[in-house]
C-alpha positions in Angstrom: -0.7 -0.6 38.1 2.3 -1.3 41.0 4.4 -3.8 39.4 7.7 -5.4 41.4 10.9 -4.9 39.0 10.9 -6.4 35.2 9.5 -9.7 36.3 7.9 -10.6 32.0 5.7 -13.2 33.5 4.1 -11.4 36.0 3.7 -8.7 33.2 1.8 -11.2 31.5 -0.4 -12.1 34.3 -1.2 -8.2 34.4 -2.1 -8.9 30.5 -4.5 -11.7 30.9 -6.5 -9.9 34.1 -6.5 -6.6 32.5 -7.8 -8.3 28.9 -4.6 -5.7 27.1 -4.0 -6.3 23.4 -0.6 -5.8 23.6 2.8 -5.0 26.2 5.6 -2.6 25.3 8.6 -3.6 26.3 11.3 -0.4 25.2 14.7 1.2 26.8 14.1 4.7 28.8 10.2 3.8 29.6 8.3 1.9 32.2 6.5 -1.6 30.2 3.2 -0.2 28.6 0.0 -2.3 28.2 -2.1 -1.4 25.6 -5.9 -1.8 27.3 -9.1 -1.2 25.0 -7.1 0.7 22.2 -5.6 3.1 24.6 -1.7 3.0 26.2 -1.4 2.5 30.1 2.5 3.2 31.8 3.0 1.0 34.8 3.8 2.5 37.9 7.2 0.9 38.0 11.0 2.7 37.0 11.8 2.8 33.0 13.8 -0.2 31.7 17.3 -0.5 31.0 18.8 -1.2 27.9 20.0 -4.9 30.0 16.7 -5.6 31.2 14.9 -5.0 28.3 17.8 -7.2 26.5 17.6 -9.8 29.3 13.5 -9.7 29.3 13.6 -10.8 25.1 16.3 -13.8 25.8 14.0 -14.9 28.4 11.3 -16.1 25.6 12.8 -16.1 22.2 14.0 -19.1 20.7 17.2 -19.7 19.6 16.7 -19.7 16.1 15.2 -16.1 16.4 18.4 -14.5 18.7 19.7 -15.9 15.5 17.4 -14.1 13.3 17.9 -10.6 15.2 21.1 -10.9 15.2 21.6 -11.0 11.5 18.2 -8.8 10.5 17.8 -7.0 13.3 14.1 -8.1 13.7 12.4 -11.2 14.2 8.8 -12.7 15.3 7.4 -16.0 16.5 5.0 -16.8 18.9 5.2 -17.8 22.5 2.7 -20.3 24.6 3.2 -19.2 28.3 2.2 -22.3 29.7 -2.0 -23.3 29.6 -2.9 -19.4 30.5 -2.2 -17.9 26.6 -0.1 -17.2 23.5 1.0 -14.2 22.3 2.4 -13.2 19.0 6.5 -11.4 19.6 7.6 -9.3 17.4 11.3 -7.9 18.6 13.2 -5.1 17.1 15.6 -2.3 17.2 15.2 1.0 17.8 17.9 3.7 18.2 20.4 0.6 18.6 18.5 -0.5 21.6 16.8 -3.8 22.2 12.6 -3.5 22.0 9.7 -6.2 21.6 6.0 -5.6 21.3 3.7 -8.9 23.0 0.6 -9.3 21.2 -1.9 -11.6 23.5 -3.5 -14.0 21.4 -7.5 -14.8 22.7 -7.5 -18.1 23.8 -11.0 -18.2 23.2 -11.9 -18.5 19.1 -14.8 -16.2 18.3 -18.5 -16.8 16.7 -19.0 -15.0 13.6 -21.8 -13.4 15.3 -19.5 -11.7 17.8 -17.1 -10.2 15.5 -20.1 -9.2 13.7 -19.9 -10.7 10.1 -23.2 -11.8 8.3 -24.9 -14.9 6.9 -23.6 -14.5 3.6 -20.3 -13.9 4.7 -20.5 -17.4 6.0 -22.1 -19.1 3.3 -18.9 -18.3 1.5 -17.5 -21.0 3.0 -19.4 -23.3 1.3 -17.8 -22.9 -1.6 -15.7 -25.8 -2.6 -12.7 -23.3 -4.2 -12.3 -19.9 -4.4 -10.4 -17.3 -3.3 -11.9 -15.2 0.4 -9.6 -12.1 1.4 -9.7 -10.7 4.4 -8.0 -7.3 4.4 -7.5 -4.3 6.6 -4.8 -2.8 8.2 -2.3 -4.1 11.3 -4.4 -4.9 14.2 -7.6 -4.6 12.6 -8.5 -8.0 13.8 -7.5 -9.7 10.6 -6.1 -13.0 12.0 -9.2 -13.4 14.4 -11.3 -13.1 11.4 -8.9 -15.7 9.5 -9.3 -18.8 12.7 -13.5 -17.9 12.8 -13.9 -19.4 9.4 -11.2 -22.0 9.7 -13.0 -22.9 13.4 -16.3 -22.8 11.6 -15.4 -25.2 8.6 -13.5 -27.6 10.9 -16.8 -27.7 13.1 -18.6 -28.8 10.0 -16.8 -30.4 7.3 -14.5 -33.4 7.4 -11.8 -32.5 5.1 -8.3 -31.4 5.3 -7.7 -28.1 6.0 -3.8 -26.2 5.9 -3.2 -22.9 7.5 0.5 -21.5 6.7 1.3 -18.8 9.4 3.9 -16.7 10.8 4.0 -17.3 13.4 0.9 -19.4 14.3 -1.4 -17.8 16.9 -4.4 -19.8 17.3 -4.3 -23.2 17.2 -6.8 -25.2 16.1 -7.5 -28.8 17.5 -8.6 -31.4 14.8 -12.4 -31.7 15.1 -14.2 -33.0 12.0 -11.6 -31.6 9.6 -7.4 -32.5 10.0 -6.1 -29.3 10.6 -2.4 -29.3 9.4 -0.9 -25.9 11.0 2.5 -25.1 9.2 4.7 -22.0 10.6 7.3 -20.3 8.3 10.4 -20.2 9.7 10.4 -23.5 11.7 8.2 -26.4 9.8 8.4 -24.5 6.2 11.1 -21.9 4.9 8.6 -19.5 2.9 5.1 -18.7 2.3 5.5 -19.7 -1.5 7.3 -22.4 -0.7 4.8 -23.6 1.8 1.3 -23.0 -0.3 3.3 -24.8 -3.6 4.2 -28.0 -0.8 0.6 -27.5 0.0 -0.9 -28.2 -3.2 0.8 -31.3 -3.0 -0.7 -32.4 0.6 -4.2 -32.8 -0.7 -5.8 -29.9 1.0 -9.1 -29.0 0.8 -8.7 -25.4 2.5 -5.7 -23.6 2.7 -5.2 -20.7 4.9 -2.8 -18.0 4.3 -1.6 -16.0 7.1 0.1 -13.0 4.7 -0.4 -13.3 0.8 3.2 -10.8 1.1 5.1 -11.3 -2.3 4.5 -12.3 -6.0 5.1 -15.9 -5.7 2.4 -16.5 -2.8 -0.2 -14.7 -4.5 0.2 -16.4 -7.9 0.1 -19.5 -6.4 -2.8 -18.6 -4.5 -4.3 -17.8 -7.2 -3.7 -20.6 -9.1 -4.5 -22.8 -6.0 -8.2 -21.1 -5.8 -8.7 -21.9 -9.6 -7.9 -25.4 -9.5 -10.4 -26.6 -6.9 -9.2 -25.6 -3.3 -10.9 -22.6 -1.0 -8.1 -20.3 -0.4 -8.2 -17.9 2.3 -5.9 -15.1 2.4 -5.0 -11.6 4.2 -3.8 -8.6 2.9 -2.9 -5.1 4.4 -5.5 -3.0 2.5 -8.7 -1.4 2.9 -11.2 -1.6 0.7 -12.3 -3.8 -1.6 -11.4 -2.2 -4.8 -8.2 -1.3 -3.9 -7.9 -4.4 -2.6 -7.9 -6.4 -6.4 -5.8 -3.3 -7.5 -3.1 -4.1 -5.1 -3.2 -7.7 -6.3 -3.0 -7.1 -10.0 0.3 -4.4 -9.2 2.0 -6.7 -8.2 2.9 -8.5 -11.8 4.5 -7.1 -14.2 2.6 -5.3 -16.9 2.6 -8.1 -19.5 1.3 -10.3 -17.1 -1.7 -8.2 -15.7 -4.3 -8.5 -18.4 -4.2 -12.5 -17.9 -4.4 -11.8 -14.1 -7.4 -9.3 -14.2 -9.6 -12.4 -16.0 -8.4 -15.1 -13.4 -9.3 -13.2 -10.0 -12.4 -12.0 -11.7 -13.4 -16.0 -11.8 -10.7 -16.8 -8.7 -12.0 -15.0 -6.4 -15.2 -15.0 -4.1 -15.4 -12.2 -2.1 -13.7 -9.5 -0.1 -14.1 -8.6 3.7 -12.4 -5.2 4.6 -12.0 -4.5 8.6 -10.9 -2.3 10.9 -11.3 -2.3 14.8 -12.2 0.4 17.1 -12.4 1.2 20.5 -16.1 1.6 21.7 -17.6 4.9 22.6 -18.5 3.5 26.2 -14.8 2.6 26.5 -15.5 -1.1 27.4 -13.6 -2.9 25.0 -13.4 -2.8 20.8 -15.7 -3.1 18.0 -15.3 -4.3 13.8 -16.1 -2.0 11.1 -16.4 -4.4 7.7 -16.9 -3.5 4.4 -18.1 -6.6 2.3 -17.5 -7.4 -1.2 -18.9 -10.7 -3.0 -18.2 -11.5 -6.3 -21.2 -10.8 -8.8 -21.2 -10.8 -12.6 -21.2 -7.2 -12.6 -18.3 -6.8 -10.6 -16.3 -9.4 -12.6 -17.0 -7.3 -15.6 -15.6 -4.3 -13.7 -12.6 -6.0 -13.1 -11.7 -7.3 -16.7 -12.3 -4.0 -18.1 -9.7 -2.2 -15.5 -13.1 -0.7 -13.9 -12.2 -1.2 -10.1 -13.2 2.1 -9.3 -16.8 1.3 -9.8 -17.0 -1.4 -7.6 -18.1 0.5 -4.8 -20.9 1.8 -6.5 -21.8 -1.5 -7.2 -21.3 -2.9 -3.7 -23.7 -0.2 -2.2 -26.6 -1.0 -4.7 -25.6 -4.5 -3.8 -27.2 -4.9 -0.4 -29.9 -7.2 -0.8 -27.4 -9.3 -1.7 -25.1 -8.8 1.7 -23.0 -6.3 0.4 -21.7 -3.0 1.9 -18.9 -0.4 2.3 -16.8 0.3 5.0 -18.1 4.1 5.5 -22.1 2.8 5.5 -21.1 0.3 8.2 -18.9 2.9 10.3 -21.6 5.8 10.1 -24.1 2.6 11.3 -22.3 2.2 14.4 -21.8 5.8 14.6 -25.3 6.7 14.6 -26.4 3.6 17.1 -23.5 5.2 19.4 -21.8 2.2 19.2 -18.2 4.4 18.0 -17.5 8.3 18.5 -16.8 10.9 15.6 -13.0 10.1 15.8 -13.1 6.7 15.1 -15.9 7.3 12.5 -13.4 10.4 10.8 -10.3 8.0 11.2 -11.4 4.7 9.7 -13.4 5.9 6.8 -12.8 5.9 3.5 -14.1 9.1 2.1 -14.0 11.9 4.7 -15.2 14.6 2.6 -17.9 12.7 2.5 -18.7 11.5 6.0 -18.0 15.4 7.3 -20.6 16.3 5.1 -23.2 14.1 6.8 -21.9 15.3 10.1 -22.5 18.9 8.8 -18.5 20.1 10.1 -17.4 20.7 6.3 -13.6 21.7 6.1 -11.2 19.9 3.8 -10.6 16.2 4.3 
């Protein structure tokens, strides 16, 4: 891949026609594209610690120099004219200057291309509730998040709020007002911004990261009182998933906290992405969780770790785990034995069913 000198524009031409996720941009190495999971040098000499310097001022707003300069890190997002976004995030590392450009798909995604179910969807009918989307960084998370927001503003004309940082897709008003606020510039916080919300009659608020105490209390609360809440979180797994909510507060609190997300919330959607065995382009695993009484029960009585026994005698109901759906696209050769090995759950397991044995 020739490239011309550190020209960051004509890098992300090179994103767009070569479809990359992401460009590395870091001292003592040539700018690296990540293409269909896997990172590609460019054929040009490594940057210096000026032109990687001089390659971050070139996009980042003022406000965010301002940022770095204090924190040492800072994100937002960046439009590069009508041709895409992408999401910044810029860093230090040994003392030098570095930035990471996540390309943001202008086009939004069916649900039937990122490969969620019927009754997935028909969550979204609800009229409150709380829907979390979880997985790890880069598992597609945010994607998932502007499917369901697209698919309600296709369909329902009511307000919907998405609180983001920064935003990445945005979302034209269609049937629904869709009021996009980004932390940082139109909003100082994500509590702050989801207890404003409440205020703003909203009918569906989205929340880009449910990060501290405040924001998930008030998510909570915000899913009990008549509004469909939909949230992420950087877990995997369904029943770690309401274990790493109720951690959060402090032991007096989490008794009264295990009975309201048992009522609060409406289901769970676990993800990770993979490349594809053929090595033309990615693929979801999901694991899906929807609330039932049984699993209510399971969470009042500090019983998470039977959920996933429930979930897989759950399918007629549209449930399933992660590792069912991952040895599913293993088998159909849709993902090889690494991908199948790294994303699962319970390896023991899965290297049983594989026959390779060995410690997990």
């Amino acid at each position: 891949m020739p490239l011309q000198g550190p020209d960051l524009f004509r890098l992300f031409d090179l994103m767009v026609e070569q479809n990359a996720s992401d460009l590395h941009i870091t001292v003592g190495r040539p700018p690296v594209l990540r293409i269909r999971g896997r990172l590609r040098n460019l054929t040009v000499p490594a940057l210096t610690a000026a032109e990687t310097t001089a390659l971050i001022h070139e996009i980042a707003p003022p406000g965010k120099l301002e940022e770095f300069r204090k924190v040492w890190s800072a994100d937002f997002g960046y439009a590069y004219g009508t041709k895409a976004r992408f999401r910044v995030a810029i860093f230090k590392s040994k003392g030098q200057d570095s930035m990471v450009c996540r390309l943001i798909p202008s086009k939004l995604l069916s649900f039937q291309q990122i490969g969620l179910t019927e009754r997935v969807i028909e969550l979204l009918d609800r009229p409150r509730g709380l829907l979390l989307v979880t997985g790890p960084t880069g598992s597609g998370k945010t994607t998932t998040l502007a499917t369901m927001v697209n698919h309600v503003n296709d369909r329902e004309d009511i307000h919907i709020i998405t609180i983001e940082d920064p935003i990445e897709y945005f979302h034209e008003h269609k049937k629904s007002i869709v009021t996009q606020r980004e932390v940082g510039s139109d909003v100082p916080s994500f509590g702050e911004a989801i207890r404003r919300a409440l205020r703003e009659d909203p009918d569906v608020i989205m929340l880009g990261e449910m990060r501290d105490l405040e924001t998930i209390a008030t998510a909570i609360t915000a899913a009990e009182t008549g509004h469909l809440v939909l949230g992420t979180l950087h877990t995997t797994g369904s029943a770690r998933t309401v274990d790493r909510i109720i951690d959060q507060f402090p032991p007096e609190q989490q008794e009264q906290v295990r009975v309201q997300l048992s009522v609060a919330v409406i289901g769970v959607i676990s993800q990770v992405l993979m490349p594809k065995a053929d090595g033309k382009g990615v693929v979801a695993g999901f694991e899906v969780m929807i609330m039932t009484p049984a699993i209510e029960n399971h969470i009042r009585k500090k019983e998470t770790f039977k959920i996933p026994s429930t979930i897989q005698t759950s399918r007629q109901l549209g449930m399933f785990l992660l590792d069912d759906h991952l040895w599913e696209l293993y088998t159909q050769g849709v993902i090889d034995q690494a991908s199948l090995l790294t994303n699962c759950q319970n390896p023991r397991a899965i290297k049983e069913k594989l026959g390779i044995g060995g410690e997990a």
